[in-house]
VEXGU-493978 format. One record per atom (N, C-alpha, C): y, z, x. Coordinates in steps of 0.02 Angstrom, whole numbers, padded with zeros to 5 digits, always signed. Last residue first. Layout:
BEGIN
YZX...
# end
This chain:
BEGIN
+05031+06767+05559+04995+06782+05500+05036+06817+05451+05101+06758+05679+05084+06722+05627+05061+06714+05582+05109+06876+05699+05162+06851+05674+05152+06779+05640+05005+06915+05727+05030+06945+05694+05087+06931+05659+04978+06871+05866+04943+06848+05802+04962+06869+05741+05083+06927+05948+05092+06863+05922+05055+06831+05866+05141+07070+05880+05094+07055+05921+05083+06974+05887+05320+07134+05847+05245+07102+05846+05217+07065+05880+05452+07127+05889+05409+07194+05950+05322+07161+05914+05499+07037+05810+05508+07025+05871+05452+07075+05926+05531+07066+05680+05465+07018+05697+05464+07025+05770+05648+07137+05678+05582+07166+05681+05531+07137+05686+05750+07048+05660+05743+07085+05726+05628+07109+05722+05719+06968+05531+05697+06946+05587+05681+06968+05642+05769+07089+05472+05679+07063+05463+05675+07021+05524+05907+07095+05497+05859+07171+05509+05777+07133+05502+05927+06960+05443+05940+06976+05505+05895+07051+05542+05916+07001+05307+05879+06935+05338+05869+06942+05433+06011+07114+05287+05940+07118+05285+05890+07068+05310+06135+07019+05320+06117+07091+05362+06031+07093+05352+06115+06940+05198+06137+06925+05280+06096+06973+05341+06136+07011+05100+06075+06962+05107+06079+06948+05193+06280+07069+05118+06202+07132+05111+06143+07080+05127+06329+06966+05114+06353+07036+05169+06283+07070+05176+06319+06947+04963+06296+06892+05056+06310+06927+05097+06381+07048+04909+06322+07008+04900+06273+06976+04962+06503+07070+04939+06468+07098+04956+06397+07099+04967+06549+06925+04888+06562+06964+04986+06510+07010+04969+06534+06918+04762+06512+06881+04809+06509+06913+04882+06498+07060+04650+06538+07035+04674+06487+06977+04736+06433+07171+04570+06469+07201+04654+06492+07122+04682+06380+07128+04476+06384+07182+04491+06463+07207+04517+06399+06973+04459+06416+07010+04419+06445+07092+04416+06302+06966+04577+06377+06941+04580+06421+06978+04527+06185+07013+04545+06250+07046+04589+06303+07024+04593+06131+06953+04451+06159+06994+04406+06192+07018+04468+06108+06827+04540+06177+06807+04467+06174+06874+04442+06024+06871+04618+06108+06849+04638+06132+06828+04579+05907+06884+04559+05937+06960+04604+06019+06942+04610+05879+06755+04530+05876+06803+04496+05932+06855+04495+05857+06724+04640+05926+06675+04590+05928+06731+04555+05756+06779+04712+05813+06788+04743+05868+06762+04681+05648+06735+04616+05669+06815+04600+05722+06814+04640+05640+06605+04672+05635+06607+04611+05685+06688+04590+05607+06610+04810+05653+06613+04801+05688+06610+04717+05451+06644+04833+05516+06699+04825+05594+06669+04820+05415+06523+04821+05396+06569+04780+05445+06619+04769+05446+06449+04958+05481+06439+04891+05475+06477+04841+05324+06529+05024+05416+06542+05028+05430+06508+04993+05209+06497+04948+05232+06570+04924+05310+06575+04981+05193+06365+04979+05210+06362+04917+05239+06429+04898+05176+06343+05125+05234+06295+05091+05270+06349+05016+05046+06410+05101+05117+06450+05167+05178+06419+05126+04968+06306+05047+04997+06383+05026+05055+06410+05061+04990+06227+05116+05020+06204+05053+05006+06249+05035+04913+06269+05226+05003+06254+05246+05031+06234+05180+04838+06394+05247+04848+06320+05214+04905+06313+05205+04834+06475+05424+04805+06476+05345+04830+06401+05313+04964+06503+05505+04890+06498+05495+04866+06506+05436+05109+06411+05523+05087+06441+05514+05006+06469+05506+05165+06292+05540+05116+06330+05584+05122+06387+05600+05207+06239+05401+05148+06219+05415+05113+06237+05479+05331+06330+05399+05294+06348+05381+05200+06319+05395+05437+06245+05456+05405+06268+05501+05330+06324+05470+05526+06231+05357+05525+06174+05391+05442+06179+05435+05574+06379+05326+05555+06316+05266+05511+06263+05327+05645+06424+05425+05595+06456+05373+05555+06397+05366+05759+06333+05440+05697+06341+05521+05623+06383+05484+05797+06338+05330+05763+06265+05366+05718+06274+05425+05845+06471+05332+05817+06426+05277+05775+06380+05309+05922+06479+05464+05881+06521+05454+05827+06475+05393+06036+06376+05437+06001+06371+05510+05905+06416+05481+06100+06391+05323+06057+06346+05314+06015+06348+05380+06148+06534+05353+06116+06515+05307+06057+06449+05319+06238+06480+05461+06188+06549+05470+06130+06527+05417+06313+06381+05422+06285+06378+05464+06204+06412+05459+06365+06450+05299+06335+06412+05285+06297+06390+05354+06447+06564+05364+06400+06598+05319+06342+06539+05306+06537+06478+05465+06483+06529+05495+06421+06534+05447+06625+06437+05329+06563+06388+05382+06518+06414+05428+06680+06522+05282+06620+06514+05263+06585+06465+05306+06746+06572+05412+06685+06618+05380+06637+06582+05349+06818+06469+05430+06791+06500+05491+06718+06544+05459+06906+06477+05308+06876+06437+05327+06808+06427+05378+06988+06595+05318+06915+06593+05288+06880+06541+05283+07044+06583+05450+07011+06624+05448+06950+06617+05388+07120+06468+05412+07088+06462+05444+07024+06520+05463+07207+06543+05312+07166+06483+05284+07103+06454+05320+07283+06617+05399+07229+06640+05321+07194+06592+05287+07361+06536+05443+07300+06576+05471+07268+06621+05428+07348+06357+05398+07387+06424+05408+07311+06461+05422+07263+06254+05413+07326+06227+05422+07367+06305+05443+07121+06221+05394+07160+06255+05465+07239+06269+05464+07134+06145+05273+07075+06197+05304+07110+06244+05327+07231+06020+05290+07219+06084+05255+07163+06147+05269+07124+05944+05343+07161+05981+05400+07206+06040+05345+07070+05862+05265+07047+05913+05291+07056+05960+05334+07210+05851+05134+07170+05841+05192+07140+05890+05215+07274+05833+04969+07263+05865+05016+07214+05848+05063+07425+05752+04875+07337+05766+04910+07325+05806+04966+07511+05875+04779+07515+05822+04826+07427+05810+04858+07522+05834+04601+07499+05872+04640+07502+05842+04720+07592+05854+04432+07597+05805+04489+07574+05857+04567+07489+05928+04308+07530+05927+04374+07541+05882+04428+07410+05826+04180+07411+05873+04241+07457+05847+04264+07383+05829+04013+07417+05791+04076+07423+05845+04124+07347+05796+03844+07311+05822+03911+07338+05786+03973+07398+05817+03689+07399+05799+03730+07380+05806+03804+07340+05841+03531+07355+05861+03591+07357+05807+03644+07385+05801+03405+07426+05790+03441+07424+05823+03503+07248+05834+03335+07281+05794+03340+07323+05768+03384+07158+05974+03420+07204+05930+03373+07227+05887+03380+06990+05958+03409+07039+05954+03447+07094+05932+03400+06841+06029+03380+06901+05973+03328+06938+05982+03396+06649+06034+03398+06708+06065+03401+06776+06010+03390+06530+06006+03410+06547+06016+03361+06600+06062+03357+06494+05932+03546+06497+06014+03526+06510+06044+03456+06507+05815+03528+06441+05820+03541+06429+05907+03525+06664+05813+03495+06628+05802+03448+06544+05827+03450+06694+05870+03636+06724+05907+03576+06653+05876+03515+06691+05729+03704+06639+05803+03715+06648+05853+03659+06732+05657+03646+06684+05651+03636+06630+05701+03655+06860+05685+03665+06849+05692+03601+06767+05676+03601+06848+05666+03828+06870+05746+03799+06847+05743+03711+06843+05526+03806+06783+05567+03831+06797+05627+03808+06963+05465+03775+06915+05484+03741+06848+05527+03743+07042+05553+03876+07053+05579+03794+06984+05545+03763+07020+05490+03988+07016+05548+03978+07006+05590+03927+07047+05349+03951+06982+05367+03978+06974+05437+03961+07192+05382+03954+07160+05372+03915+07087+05360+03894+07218+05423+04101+07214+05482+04035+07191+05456+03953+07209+05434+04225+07172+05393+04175+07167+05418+04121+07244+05507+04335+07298+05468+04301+07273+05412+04246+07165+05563+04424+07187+05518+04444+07230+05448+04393+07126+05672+04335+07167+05706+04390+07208+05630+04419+07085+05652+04242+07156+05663+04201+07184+05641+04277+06965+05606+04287+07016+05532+04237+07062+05565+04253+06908+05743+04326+06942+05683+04364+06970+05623+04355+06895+05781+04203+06917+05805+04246+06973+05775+04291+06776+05712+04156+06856+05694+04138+06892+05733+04169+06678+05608+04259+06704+05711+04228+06763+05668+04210+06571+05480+04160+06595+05513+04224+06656+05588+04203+06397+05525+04119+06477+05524+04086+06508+05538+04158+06244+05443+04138+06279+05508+04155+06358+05491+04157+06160+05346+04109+06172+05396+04051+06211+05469+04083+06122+05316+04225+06158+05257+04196+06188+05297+04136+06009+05393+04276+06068+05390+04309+06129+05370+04285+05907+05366+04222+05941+05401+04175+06009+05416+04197+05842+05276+04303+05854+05232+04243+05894+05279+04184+05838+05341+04431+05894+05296+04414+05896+05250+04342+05733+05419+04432+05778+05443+04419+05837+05391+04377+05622+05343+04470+05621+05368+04403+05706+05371+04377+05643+05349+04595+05659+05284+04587+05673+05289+04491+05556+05457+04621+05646+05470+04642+05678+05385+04603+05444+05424+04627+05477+05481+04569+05561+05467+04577+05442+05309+04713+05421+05289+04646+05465+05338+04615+05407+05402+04824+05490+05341+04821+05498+05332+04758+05332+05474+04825+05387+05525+04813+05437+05457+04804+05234+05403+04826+05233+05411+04746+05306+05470+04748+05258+05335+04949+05276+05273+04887+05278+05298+04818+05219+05448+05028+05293+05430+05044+05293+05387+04983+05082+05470+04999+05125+05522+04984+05186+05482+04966+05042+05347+05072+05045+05361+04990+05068+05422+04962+05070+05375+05192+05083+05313+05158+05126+05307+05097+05005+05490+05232+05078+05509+05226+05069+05457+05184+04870+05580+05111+04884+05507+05157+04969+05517+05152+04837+05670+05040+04850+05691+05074+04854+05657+05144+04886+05711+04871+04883+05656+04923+04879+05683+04993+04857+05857+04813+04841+05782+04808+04831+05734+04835+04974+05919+04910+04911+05966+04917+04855+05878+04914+05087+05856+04900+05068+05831+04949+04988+05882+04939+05114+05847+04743+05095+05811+04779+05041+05786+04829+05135+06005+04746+05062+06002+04723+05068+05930+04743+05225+06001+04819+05186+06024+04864+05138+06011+04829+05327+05945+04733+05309+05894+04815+05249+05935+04842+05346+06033+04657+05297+05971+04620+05283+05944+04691+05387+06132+04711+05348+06140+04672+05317+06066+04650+05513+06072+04730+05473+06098+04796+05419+06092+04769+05582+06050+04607+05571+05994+04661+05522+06013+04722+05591+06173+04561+05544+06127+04514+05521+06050+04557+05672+06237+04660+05628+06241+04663+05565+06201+04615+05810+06125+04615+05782+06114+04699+05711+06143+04691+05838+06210+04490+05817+06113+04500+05778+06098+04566+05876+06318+04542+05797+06308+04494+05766+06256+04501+05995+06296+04580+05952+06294+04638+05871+06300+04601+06073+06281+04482+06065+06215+04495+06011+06231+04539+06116+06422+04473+06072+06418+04445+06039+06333+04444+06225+06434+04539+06183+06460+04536+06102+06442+04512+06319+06363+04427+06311+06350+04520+06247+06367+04563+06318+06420+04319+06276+06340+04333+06286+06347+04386+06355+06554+04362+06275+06559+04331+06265+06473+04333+06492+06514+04393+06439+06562+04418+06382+06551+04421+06544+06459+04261+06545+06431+04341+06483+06454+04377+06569+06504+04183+06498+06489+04160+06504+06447+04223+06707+06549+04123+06661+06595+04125+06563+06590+04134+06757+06429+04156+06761+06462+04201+06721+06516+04187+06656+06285+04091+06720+06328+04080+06732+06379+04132+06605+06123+04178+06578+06211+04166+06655+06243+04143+06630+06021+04241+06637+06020+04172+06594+06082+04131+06652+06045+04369+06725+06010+04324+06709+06031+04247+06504+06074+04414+06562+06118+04418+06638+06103+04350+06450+05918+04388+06427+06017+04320+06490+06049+04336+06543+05878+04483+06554+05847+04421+06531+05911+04367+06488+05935+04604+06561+05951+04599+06566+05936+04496+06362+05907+04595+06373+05989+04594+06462+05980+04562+06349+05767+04601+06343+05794+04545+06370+05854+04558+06432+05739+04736+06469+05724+04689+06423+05751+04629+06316+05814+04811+06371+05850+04815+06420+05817+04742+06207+05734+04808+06224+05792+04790+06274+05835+04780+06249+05614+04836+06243+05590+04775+06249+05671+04762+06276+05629+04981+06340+05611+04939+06322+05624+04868+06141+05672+05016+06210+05731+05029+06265+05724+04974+06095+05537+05022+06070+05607+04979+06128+05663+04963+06156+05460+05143+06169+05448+05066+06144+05504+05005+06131+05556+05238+06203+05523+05206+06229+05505+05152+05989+05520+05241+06012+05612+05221+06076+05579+05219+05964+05401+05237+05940+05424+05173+05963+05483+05176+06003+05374+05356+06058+05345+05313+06032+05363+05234+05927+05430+05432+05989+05446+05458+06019+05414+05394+05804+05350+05387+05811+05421+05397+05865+05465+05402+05827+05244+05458+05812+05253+05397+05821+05313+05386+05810+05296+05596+05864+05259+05584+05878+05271+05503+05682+05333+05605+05715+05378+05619+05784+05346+05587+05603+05189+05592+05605+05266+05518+05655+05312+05538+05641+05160+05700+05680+05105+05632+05676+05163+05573+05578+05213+05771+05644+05184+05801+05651+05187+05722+05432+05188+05771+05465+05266+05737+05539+05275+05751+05411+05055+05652+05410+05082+05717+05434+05153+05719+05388+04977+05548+05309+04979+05591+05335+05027+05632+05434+05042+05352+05421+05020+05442+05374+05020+05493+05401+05028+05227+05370+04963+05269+05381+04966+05355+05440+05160+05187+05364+05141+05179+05346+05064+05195+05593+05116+05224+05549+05166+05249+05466+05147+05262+05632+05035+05110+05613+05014+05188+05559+05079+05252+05613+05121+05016+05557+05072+05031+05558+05031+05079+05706+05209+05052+05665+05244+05069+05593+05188+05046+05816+05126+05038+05816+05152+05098+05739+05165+05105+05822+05089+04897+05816+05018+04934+05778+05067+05005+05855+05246+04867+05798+05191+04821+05772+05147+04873+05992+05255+04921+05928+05284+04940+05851+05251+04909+06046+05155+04833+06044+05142+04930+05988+05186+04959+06054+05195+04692+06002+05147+04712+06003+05118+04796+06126+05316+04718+06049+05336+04722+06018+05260+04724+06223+05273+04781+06186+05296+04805+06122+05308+04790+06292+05212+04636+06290+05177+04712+06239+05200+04749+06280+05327+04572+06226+05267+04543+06240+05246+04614+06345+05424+04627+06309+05420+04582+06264+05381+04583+06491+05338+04626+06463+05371+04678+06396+05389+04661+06531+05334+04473+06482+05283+04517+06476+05272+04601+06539+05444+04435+06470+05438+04412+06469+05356+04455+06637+05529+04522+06591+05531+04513+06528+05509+04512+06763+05392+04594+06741+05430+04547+06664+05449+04535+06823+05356+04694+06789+05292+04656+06764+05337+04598+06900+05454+04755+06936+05381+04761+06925+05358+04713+06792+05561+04793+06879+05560+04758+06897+05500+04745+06699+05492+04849+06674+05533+04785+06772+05523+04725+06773+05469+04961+06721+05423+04940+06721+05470+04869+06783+05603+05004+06839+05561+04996+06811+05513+04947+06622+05621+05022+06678+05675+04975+06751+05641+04958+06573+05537+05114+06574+05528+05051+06595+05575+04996+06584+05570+05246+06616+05529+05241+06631+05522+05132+06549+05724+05279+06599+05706+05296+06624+05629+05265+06432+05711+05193+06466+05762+05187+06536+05749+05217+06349+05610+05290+06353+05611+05214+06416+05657+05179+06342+05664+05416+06393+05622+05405+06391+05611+05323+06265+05782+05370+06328+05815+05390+06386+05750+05412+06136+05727+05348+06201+05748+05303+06261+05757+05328+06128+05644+05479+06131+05602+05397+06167+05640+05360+06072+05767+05548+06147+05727+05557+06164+05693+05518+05957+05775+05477+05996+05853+05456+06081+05811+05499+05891+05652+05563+05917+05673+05472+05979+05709+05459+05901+05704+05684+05935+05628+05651+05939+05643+05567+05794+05805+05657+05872+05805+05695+05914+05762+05672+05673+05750+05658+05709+05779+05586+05774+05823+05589+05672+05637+05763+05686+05628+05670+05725+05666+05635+05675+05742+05858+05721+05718+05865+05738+05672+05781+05533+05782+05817+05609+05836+05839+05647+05784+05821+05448+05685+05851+05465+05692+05789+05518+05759+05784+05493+05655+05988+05531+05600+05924+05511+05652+05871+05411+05723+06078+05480+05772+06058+05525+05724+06000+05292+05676+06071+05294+05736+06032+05359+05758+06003+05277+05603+06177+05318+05596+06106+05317+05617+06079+05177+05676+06260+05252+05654+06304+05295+05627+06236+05109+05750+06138+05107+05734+06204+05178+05710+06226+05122+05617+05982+05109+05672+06028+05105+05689+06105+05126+05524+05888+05165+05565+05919+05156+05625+05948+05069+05401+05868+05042+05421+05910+05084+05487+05934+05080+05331+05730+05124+05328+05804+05121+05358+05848+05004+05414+05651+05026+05325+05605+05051+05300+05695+04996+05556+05650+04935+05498+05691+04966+05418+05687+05159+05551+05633+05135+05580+05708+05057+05540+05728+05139+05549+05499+05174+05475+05556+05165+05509+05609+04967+05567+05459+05033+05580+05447+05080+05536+05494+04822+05581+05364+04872+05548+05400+04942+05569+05409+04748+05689+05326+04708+05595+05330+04742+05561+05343+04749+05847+05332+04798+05780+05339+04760+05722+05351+04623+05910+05370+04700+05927+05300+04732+05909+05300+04539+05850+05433+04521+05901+05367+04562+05910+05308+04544+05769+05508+04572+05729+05468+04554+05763+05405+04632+05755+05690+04572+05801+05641+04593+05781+05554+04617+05616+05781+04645+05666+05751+04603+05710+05703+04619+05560+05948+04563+05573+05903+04621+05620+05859+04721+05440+06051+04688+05515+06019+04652+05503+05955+04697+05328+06208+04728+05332+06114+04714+05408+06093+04643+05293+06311+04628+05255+06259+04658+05272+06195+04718+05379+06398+04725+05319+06414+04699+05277+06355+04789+05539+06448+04750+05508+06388+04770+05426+06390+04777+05592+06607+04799+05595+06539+04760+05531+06489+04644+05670+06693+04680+05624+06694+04727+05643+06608+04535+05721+06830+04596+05740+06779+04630+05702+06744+04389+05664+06873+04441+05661+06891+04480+05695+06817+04204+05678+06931+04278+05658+06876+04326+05679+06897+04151+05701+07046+04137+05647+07009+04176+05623+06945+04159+05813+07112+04181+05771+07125+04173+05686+07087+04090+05914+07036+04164+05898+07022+04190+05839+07047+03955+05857+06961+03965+05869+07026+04049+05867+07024+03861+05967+06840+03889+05906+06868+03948+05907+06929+03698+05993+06800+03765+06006+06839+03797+05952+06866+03618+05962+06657+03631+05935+06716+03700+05958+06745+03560+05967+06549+03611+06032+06538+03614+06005+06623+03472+05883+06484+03455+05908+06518+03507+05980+06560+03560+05808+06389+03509+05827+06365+03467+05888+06417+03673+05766+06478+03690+05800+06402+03622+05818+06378+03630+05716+06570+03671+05777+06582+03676+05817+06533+03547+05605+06511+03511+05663+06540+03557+05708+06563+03684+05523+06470+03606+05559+06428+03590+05600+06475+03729+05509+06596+03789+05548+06571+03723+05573+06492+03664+05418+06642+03651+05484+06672+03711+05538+06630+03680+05307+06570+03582+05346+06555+03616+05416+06600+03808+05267+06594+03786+05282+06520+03720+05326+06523+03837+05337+06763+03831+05270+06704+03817+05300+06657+03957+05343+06852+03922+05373+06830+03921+05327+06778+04075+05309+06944+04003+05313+06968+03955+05333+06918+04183+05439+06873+04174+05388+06934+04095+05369+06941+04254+05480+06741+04200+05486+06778+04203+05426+06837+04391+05576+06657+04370+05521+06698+04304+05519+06733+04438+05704+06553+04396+05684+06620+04411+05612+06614+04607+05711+06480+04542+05698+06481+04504+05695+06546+04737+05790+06405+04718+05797+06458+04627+05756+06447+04810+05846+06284+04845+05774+06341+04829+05753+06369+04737+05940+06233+04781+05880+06182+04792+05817+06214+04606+06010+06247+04648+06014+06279+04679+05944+06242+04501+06125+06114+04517+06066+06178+04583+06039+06178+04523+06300+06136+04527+06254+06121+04551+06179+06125+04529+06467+06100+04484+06405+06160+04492+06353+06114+04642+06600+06092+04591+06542+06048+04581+06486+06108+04766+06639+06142+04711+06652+06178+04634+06619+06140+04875+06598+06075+04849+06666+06058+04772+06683+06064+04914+06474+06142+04959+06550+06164+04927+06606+06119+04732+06426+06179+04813+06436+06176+04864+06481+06159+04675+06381+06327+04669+06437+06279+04744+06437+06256+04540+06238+06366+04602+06277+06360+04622+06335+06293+04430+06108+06398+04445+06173+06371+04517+06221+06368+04438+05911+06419+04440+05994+06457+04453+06060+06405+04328+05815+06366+04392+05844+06334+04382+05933+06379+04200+05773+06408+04252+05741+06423+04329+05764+06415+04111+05841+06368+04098+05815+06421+04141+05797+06444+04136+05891+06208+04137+05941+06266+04125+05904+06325+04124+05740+06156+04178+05770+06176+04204+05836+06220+03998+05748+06187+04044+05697+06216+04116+05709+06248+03937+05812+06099+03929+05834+06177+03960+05801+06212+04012+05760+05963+04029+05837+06002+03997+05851+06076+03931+05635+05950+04002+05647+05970+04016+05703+06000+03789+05640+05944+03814+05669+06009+03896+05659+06024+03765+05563+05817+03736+05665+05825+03778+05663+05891+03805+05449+05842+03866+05504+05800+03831+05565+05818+03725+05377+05986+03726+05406+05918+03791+05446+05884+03826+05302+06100+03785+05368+06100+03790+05360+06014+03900+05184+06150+03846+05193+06184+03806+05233+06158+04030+05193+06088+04001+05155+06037+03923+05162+06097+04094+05307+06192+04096+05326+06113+04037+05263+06087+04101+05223+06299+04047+05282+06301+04031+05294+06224+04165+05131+06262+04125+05109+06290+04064+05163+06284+04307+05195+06239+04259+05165+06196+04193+05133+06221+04342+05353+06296+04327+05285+06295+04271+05252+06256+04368+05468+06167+04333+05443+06198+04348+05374+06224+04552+05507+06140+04496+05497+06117+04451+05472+06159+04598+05686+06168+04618+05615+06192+04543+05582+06153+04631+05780+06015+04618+05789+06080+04629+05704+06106+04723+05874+05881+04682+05815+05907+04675+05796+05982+04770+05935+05705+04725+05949+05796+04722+05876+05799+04929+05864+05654+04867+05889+05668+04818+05885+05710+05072+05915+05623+05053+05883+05701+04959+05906+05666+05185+05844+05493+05136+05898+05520+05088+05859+05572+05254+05771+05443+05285+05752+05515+05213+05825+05555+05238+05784+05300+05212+05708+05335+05237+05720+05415+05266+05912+05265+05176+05879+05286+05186+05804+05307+05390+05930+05291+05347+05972+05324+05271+05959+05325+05444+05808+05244+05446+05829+05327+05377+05871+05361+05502+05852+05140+05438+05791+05130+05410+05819+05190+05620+05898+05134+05565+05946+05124+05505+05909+05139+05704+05787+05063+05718+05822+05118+05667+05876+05148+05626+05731+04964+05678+05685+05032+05695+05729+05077+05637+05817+04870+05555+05772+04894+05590+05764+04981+05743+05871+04837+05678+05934+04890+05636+05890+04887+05791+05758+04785+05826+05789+04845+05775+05831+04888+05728+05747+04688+05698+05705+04741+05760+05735+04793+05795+05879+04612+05731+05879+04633+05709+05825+04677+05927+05864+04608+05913+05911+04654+05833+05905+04670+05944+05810+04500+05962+05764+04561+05929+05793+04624+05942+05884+04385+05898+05851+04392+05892+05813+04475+06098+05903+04348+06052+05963+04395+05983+05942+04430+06134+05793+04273+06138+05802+04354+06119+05853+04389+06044+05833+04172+06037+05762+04195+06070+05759+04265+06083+05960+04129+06026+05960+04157+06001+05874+04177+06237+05948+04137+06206+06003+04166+06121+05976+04184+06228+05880+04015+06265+05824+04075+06229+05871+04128+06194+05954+03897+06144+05903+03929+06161+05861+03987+06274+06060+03920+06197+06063+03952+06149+06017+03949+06378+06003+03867+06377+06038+03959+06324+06058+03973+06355+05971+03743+06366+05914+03806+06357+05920+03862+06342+06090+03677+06279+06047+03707+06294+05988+03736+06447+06191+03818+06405+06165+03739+06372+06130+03759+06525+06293+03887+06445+06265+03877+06414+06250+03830+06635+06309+03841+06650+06312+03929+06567+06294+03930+06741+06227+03699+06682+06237+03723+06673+06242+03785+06848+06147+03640+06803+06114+03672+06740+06163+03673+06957+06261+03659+06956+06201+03610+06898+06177+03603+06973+06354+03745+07006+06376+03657+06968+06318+03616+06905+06317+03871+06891+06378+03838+06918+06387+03771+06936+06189+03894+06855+06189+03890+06870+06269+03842+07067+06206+03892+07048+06153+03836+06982+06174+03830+07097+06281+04017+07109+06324+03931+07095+06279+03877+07057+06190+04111+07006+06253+04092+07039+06275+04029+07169+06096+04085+07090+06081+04057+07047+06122+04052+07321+06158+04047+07280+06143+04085+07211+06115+04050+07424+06023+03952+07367+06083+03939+07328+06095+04002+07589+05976+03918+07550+05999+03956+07470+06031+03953+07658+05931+03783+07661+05882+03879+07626+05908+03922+07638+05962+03668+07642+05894+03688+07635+05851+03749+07532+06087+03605+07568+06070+03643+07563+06000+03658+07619+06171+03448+07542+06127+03469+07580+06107+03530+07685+06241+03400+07661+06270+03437+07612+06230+03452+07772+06141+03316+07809+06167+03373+07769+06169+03410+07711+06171+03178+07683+06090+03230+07711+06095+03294+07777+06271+03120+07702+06259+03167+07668+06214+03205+07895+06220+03102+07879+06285+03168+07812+06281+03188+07890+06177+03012+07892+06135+03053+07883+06181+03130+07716+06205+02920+07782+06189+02940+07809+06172+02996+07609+06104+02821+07619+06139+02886+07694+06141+02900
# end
């Protein structure tokens, strides 16, 4: 070799995207097996976060009989019991049906005459019961839920509004997850951000399946979307580091398959189980799966070079090269730009910065507001709520689709410009429908 040619090898600089693209490989088989071990993350993510919609589901249920009357009458006369005692009502789409909060009371009236009212179709005298709210507990309907933490705690009626307020406390879990553990991610690196969390969510969510109170699950709750957020976000960023640039797109994209193989299994789950308990110990168990492959995930070299670990850096880089069957030369060398750190006040800092800042947080707002209020709310819908569950995740299969050949097309802005607008034109139009109609 001459000496001119050993010139052109470089000694002091390479970026790392022109290493993944001349040298390495922008998707070899290292980048699709690191790709599908942290893409994988995404699925107890749609257990943990999605769980909601059948374990927090409200099912029918009226006030329950006093017990005195209930253990007085045969099982054939629960139902005249309950028409005796459970007032009637029509609800907002005019369907009759007994009243949730509300029970009779009888005064004066004993066990043999409350028989001959019910056998003899006996008028009864208004003045003889009273209005009241529910004093012994509720009855639940146990056709398509055999439990959920609304019967486990009675949430209904004047507590109705905790299970709001849960899956409020969560969706705040991320958004402190997001704020505190992205620095957190920078500091300690990737893969043991990674493991830290997923065994805090592990510990979290079997405290979960021991709490007695709906204080302590809500709490739990708040520190399993914090800790979820972190473990999600440090894999996306890590596939991102170690995608070439012509293959950014389509893994970003395409990580959201992982989320529907996760919907898809929680619903045939929850179809299966249909006890919260034991729902909640076989979604803790799957997610608990996770962490024994957790340990087999490379931290990005990316981030060695970025924080000055460059010998960490080189071997991993030769080891990704090798898993690809690709050489690196000899004398390369891999060192980044002395760079200054940046804050989140970078964001805002100038007005072009702030402006698109402004956008995408609108676009993600908008987005995730619409999604979740979709998603979340499907179980009241009419018909089987693990069907309703299963055909909106359904469509989102052909949406990944539709968005990796537009991006390609016509680009990102225009893309979400157009999904936006049309989401928005469907919703207007639900609006002039006739309420049964909309639910259906």
């Amino acid at each position: 070799m001459s000496k001119g040619s050993q010139e052109k090898i470089p000694h002091t600089f390479a970026r790392f995207d022109d290493i993944l693209s001349e040298h390495v490989g922008e998707f070899g088989p290292f980048q699709r097996r690191n790709y599908v071990l942290l893409g994988a993350c995404w699925i107890p993510t749609a257990f943990m976060l999605l769980n909601v919609v059948f374990t927090t589901a409200i099912p029918k249920h009226h006030c329950h009989l006093p017990t005195n009357v209930f253990e007085a009458f045969p099982k054939n006369y629960t139902s005249r019991l309950t028409d005796l005692f459970i007032p009637k009502i029509k609800d907002n789409d005019g369907k009759v049906q007994y009243d949730e909060c509300k029970m009779y009371t009888f005064t004066n009236l004993s066990t043999e005459a409350l028989y001959k009212m019910m056998e003899f179709n006996t008028t009864l005298n208004e003045s003889q019961r009273e209005l009241t709210t529910c004093t012994n507990g509720w009855t639940y309907d146990t056709s398509i839920y055999t439990s959920t933490i609304v019967s486990q705690w009675d949430l209904v009626c004047d507590r109705k509004v905790l299970v709001t307020i849960s899956k409020s406390v969560f969706m705040a879990g991320l958004i402190a997850g997001c704020l505190m553990f992205g620095s957190v991610t920078d500091r300690f690196g990737r893969r043991p951000t990674i493991l830290a969390l997923g065994v805090v969510v592990t510990v979290l969510n079997i405290g979960i399946g021991f709490a007695e109170s709906i204080t302590l699950y809500i709490v739990l709750r708040f520190l399993v979307g914090a800790s979820l957020i972190g473990i999600v976000n440090a894999c996306f960023v890590e596939v991102i580091e170690y995608c070439g640039p012509n293959w950014r797109v389509f893994c970003g994209v395409c990580l959201d398959v992982f989320w529907c193989i996760g919907t898809f299994t929680l619903v045939l789950f929850a179809y299966l189980v249909r006890d919260y308990w034991k729902l909640h110990w076989i979604l803790t168990g799957s997610c608990g799966l996770f962490l024994l492959y957790f340990c087999t995930i490379p931290e990005s070299a990316r981030w060695l070079y970025v924080t000055k670990r460059e010998e960490k850096g080189n071997k991993l880089l030769m080891k990704l090269a090798k898993h690809n069957n690709k050489s690196l030369p000899t004398d390369l060398i891999v060192q980044t730009k002395a760079e200054q750190k940046g804050t989140i006040l970078d964001l805002v800092r100038t007005p072009n910065m702030r402006k698109k800042t402004l956008i995408v947080c609108f676009n993600w707002f908008t987005s995730s507001l619409l999604y979740y209020f979709l998603t979340l709310n499907t179980a009241q819908l009419v018909g089987s709520p693990y069907l309703n569950f299963f055909l909106s995740i359904l469509v989102e299969v052909p949406a990944f689709i539709i968005c990796l050949f537009l991006f390609k097309r016509i680009g990102r802005r225009i893309t979400q410009s157009a999904a936006l607008l049309l989401g928005g034109i469907a919703l207007l139009l639900i609006i002039p429908l006739p309420k049964g109609m909309i639910r259906v």
